[in-house]
Gaussian input, Z-matrix of N, CA and C with variables (Angstrom, degrees):
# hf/3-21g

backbone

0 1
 N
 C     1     B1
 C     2     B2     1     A1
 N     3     B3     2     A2     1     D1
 C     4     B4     3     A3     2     D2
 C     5     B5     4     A4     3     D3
 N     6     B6     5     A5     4     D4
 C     7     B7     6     A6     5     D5
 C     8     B8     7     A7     6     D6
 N     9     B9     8     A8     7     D7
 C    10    B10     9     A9     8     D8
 C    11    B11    10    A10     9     D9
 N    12    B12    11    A11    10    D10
 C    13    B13    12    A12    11    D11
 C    14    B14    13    A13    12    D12
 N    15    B15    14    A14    13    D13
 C    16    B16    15    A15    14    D14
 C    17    B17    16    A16    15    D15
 N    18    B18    17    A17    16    D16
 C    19    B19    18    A18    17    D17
 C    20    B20    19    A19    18    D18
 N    21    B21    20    A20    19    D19
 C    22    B22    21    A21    20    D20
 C    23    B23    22    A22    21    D21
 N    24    B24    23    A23    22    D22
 C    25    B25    24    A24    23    D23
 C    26    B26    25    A25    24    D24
 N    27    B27    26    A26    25    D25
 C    28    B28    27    A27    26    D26
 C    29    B29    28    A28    27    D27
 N    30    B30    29    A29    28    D28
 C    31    B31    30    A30    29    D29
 C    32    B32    31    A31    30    D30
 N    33    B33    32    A32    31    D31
 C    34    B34    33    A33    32    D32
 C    35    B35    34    A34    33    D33
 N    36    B36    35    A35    34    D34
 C    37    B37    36    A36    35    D35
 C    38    B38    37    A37    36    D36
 N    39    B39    38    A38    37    D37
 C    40    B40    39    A39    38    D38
 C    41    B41    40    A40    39    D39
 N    42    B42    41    A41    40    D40
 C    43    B43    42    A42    41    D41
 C    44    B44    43    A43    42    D42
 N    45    B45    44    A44    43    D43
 C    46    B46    45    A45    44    D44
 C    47    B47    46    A46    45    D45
 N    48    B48    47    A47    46    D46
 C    49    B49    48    A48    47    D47
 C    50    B50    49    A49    48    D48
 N    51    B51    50    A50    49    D49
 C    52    B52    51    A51    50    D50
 C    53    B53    52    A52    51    D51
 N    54    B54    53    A53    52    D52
 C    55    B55    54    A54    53    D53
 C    56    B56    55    A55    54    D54
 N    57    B57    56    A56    55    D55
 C    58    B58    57    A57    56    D56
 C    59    B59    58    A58    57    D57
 N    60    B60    59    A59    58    D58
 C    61    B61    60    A60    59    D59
 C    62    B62    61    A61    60    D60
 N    63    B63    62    A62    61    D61
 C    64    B64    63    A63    62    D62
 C    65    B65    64    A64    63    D63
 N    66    B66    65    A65    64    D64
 C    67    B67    66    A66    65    D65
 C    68    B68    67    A67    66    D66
 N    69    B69    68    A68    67    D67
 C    70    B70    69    A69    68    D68
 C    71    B71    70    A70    69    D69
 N    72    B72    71    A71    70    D70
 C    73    B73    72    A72    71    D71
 C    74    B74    73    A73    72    D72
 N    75    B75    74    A74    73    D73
 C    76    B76    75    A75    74    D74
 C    77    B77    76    A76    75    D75
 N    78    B78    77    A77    76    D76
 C    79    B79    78    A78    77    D77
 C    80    B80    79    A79    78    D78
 N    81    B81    80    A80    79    D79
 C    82    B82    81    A81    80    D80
 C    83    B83    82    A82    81    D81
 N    84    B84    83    A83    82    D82
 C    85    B85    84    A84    83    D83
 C    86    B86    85    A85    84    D84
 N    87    B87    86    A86    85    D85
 C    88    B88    87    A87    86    D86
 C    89    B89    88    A88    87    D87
 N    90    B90    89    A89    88    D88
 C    91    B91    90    A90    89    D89
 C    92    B92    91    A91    90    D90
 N    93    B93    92    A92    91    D91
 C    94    B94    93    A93    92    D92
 C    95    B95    94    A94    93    D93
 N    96    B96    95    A95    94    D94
 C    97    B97    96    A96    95    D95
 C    98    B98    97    A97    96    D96
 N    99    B99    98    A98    97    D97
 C   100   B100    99    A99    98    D98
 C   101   B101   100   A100    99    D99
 N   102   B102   101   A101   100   D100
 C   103   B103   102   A102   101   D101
 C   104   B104   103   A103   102   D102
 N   105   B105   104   A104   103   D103
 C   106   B106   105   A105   104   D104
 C   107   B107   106   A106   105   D105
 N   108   B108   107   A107   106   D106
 C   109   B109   108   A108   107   D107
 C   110   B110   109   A109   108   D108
 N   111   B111   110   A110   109   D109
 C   112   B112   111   A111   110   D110
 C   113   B113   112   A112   111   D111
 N   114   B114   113   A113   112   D112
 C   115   B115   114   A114   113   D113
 C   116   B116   115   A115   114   D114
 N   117   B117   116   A116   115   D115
 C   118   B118   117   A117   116   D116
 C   119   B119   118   A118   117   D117
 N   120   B120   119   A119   118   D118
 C   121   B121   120   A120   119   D119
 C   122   B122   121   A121   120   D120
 N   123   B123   122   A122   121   D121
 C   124   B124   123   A123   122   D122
 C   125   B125   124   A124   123   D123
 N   126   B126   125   A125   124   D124
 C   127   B127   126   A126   125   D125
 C   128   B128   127   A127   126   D126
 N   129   B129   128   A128   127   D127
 C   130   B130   129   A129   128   D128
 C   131   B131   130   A130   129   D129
 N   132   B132   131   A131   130   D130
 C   133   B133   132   A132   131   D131
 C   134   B134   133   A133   132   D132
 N   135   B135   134   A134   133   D133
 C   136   B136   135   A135   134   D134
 C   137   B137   136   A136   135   D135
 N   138   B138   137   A137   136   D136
 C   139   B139   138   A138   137   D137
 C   140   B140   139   A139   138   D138
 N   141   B141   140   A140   139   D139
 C   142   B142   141   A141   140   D140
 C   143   B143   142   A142   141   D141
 N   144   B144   143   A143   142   D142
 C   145   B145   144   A144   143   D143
 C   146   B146   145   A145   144   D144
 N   147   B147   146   A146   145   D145
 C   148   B148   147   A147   146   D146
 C   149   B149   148   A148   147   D147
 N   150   B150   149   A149   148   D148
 C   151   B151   150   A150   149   D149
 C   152   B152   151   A151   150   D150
 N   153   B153   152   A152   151   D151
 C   154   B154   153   A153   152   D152
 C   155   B155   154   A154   153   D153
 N   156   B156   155   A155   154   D154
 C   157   B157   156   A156   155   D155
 C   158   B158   157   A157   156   D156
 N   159   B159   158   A158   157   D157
 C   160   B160   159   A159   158   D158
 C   161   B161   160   A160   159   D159
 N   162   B162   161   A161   160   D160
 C   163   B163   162   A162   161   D161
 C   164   B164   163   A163   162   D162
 N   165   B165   164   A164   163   D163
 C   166   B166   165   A165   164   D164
 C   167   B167   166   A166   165   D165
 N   168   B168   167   A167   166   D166
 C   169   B169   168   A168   167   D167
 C   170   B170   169   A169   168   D168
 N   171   B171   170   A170   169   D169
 C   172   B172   171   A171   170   D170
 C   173   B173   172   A172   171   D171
 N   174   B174   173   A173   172   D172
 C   175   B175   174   A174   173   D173
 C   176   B176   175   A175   174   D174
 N   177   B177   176   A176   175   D175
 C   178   B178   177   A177   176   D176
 C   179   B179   178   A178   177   D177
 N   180   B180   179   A179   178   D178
 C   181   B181   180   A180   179   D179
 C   182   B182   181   A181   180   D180
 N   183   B183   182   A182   181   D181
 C   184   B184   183   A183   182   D182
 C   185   B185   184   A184   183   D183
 N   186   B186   185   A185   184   D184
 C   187   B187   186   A186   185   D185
 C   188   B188   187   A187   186   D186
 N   189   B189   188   A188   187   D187
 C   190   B190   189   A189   188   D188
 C   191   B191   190   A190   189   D189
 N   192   B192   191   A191   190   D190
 C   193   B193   192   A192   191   D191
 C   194   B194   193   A193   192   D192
 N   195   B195   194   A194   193   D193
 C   196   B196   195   A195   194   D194
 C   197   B197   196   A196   195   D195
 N   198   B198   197   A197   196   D196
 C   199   B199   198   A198   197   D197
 C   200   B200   199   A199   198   D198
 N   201   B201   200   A200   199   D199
 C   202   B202   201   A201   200   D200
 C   203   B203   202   A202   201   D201
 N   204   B204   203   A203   202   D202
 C   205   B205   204   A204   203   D203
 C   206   B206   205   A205   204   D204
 N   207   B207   206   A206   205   D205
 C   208   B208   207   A207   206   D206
 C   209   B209   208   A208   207   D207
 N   210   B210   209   A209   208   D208
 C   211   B211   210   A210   209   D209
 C   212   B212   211   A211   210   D210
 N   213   B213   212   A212   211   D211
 C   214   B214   213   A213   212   D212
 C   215   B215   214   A214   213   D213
 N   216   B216   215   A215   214   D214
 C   217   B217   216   A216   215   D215
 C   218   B218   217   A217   216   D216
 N   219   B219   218   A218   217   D217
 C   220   B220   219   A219   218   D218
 C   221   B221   220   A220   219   D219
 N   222   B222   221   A221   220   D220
 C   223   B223   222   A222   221   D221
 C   224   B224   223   A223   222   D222

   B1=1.4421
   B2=1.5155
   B3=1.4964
   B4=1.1952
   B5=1.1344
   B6=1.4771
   B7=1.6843
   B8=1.6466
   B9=0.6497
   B10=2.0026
   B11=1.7073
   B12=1.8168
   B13=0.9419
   B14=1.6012
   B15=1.2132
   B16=1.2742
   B17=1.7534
   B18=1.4615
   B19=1.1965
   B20=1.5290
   B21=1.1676
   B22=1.5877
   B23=1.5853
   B24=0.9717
   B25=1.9558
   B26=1.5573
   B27=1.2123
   B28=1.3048
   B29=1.8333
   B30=1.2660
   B31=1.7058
   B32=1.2384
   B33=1.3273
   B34=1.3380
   B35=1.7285
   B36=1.4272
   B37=1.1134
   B38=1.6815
   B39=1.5266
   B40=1.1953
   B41=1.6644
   B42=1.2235
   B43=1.4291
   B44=2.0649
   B45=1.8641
   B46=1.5856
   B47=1.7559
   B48=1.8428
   B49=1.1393
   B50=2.1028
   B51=1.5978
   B52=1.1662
   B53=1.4191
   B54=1.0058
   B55=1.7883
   B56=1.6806
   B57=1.7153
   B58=1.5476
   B59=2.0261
   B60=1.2543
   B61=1.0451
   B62=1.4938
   B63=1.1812
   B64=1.7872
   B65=1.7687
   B66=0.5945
   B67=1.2851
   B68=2.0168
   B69=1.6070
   B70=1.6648
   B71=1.5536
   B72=1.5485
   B73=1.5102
   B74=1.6617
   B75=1.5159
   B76=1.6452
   B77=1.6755
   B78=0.7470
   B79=1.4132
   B80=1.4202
   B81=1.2616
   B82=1.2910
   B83=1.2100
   B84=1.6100
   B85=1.4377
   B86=1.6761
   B87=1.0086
   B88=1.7406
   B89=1.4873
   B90=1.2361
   B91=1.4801
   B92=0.9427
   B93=1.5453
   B94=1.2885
   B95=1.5525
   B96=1.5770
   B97=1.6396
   B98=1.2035
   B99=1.5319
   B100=1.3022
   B101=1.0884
   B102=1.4186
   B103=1.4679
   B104=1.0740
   B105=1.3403
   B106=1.6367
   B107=1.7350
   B108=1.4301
   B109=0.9203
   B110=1.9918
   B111=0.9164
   B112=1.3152
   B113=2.0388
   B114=0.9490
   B115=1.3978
   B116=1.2465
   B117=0.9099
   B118=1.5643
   B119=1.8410
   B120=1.5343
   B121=1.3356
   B122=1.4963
   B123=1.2661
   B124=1.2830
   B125=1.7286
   B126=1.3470
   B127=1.2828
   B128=1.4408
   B129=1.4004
   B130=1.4054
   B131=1.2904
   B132=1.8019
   B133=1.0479
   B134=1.6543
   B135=1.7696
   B136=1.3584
   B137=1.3178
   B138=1.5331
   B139=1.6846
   B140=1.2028
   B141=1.4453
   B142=1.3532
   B143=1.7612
   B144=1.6690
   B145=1.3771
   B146=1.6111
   B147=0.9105
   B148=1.6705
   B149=1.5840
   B150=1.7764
   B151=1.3456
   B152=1.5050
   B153=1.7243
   B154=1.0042
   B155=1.5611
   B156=1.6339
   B157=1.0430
   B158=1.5616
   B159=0.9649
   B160=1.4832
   B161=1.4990
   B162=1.0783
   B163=1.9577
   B164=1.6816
   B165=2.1925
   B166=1.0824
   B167=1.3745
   B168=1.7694
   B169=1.2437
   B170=1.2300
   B171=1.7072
   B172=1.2308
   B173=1.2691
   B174=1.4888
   B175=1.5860
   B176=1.5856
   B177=1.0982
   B178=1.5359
   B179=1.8627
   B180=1.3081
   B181=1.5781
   B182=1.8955
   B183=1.3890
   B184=1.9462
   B185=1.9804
   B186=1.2867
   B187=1.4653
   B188=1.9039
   B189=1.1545
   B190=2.0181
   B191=1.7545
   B192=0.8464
   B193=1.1754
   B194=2.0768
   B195=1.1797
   B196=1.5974
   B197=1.3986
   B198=1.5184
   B199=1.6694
   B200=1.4293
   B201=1.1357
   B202=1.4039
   B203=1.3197
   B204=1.4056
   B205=1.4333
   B206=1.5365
   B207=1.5131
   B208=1.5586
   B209=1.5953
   B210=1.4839
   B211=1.7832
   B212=1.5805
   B213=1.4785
   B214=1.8705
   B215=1.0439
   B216=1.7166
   B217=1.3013
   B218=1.7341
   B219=1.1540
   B220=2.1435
   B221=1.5487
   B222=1.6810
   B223=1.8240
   B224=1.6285
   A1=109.36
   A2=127.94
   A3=139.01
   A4=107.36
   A5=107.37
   A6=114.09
   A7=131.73
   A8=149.00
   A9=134.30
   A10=91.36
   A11=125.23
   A12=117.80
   A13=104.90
   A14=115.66
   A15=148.77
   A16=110.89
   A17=125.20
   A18=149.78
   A19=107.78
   A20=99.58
   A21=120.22
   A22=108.03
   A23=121.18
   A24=107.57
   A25=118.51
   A26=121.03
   A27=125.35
   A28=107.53
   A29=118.93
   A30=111.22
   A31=83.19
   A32=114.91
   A33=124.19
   A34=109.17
   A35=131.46
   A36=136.01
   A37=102.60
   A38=116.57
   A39=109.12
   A40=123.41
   A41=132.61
   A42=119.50
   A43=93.37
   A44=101.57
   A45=72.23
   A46=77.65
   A47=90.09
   A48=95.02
   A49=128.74
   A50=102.11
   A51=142.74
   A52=119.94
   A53=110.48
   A54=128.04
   A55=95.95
   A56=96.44
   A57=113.58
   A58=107.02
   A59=108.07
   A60=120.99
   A61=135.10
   A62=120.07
   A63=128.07
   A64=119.78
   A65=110.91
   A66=114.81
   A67=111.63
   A68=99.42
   A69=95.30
   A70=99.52
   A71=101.65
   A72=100.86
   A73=72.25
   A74=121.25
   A75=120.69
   A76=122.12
   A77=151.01
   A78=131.48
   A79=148.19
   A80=126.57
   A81=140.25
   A82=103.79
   A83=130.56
   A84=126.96
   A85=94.03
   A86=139.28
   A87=142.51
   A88=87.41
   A89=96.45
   A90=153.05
   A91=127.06
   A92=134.76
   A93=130.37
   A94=96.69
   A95=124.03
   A96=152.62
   A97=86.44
   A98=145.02
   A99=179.21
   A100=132.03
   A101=139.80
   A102=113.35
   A103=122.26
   A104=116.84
   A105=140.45
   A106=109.32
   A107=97.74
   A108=134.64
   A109=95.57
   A110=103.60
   A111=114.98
   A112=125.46
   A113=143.37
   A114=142.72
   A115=102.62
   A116=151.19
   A117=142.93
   A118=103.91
   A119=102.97
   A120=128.27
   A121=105.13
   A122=108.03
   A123=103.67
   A124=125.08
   A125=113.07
   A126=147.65
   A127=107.87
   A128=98.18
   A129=103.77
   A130=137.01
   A131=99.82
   A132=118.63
   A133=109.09
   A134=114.98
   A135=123.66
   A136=119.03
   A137=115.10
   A138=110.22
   A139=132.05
   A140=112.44
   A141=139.38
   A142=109.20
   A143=110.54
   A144=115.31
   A145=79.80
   A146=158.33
   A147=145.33
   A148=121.10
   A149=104.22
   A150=96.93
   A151=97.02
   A152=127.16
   A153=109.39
   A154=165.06
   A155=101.02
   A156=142.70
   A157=107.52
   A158=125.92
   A159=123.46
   A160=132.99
   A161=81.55
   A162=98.25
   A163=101.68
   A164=98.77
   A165=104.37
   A166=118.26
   A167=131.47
   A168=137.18
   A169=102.81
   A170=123.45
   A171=142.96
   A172=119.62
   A173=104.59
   A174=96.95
   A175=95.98
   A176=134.88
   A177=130.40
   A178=110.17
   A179=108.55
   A180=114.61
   A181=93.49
   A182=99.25
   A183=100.95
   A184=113.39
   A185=100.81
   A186=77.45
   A187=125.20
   A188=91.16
   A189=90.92
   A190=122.53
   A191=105.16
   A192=115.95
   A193=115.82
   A194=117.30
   A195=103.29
   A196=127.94
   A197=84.68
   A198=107.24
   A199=123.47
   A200=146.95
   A201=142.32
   A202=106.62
   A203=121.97
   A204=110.69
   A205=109.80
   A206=125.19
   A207=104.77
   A208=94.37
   A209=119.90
   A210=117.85
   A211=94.19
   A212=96.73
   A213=112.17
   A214=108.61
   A215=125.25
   A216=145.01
   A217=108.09
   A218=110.61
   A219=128.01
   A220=69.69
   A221=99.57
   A222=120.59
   A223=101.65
   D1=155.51
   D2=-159.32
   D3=-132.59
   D4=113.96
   D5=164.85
   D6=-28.13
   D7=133.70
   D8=-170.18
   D9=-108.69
   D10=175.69
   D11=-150.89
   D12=-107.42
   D13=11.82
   D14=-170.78
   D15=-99.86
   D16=-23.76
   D17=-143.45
   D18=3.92
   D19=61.19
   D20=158.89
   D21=-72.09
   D22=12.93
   D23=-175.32
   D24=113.60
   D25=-162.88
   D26=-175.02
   D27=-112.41
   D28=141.29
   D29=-163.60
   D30=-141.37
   D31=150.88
   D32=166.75
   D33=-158.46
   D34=171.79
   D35=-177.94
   D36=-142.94
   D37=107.66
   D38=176.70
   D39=-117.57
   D40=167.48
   D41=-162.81
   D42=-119.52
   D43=132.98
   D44=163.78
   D45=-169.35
   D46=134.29
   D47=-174.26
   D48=76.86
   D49=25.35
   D50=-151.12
   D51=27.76
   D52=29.46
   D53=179.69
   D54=-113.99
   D55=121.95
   D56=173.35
   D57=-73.23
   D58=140.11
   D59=166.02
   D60=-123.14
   D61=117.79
   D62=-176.29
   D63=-67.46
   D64=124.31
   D65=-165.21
   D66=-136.23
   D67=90.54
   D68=-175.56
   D69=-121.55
   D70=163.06
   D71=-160.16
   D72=-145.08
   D73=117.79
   D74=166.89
   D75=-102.90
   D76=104.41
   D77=167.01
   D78=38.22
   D79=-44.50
   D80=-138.17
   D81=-175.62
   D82=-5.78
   D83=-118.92
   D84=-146.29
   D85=162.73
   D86=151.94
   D87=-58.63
   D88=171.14
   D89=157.31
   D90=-72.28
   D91=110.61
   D92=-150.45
   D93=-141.73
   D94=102.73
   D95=-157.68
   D96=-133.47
   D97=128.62
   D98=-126.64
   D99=169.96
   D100=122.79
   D101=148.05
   D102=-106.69
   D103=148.20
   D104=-141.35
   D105=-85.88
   D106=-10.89
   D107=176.46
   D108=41.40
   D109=82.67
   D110=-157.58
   D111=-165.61
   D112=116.77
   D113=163.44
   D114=-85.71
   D115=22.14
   D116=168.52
   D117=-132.22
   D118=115.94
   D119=164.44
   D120=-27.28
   D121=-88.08
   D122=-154.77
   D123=-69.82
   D124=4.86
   D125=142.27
   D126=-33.00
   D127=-71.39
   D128=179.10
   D129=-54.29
   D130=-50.01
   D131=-172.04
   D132=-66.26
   D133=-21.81
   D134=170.83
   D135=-66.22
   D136=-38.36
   D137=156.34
   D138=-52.77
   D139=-57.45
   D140=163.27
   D141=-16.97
   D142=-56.11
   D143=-163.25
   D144=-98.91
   D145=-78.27
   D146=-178.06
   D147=-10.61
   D148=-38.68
   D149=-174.44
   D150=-96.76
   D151=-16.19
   D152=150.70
   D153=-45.08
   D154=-34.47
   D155=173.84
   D156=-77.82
   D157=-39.78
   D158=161.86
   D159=-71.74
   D160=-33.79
   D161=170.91
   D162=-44.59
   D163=-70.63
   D164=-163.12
   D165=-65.52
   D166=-6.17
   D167=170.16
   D168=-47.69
   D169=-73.27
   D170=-174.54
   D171=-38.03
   D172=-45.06
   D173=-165.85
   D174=-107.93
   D175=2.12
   D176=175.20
   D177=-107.68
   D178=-45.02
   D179=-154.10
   D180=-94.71
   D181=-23.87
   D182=-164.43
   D183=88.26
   D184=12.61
   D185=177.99
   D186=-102.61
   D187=135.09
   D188=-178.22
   D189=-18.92
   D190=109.05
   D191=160.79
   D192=-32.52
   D193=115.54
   D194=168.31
   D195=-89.57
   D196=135.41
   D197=-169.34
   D198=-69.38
   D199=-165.07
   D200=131.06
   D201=-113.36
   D202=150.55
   D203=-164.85
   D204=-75.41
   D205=6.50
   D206=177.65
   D207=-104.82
   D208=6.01
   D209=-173.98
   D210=-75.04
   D211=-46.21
   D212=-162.75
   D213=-66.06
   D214=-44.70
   D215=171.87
   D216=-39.45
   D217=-41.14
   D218=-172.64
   D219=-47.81
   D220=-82.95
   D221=-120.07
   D222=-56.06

């Protein structure tokens, strides 16, 4: 896995079973393994930087993390 330039963690996009899979590892943070639910690479790799890009909102800018309403519903 490869550092990103942000050093948010280790990110990767792997294929198995011809379904792309996301795979982010943050700091401080869970583990975030997905599938991309997807056969097209760069599909993935568009999630991949989406869930990236949100990460670094959270932990750089301060803004809430998004929920799904049965995540919010738990807490």
């Amino acid at each position: 896995m490869k550092k990103n330039a942000y050093n948010m963690g280790a990110c990767t996009v792997a294929k198995a079973a011809c379904i792309y899979y996301v795979d982010i590892a943050i700091p401080g943070e869970k583990r975030v393994r997905r599938s991309a639910r997807t056969k097209d690479k760069k599909s993935a790799e568009n999630l991949r930087d989406e869930f990236k890009h949100n990460a670094w909102c959270v932990s750089h800018l301060g803004h809430k993390p998004k929920r799904l309403w049965d995540e919010a519903a738990l807490k």
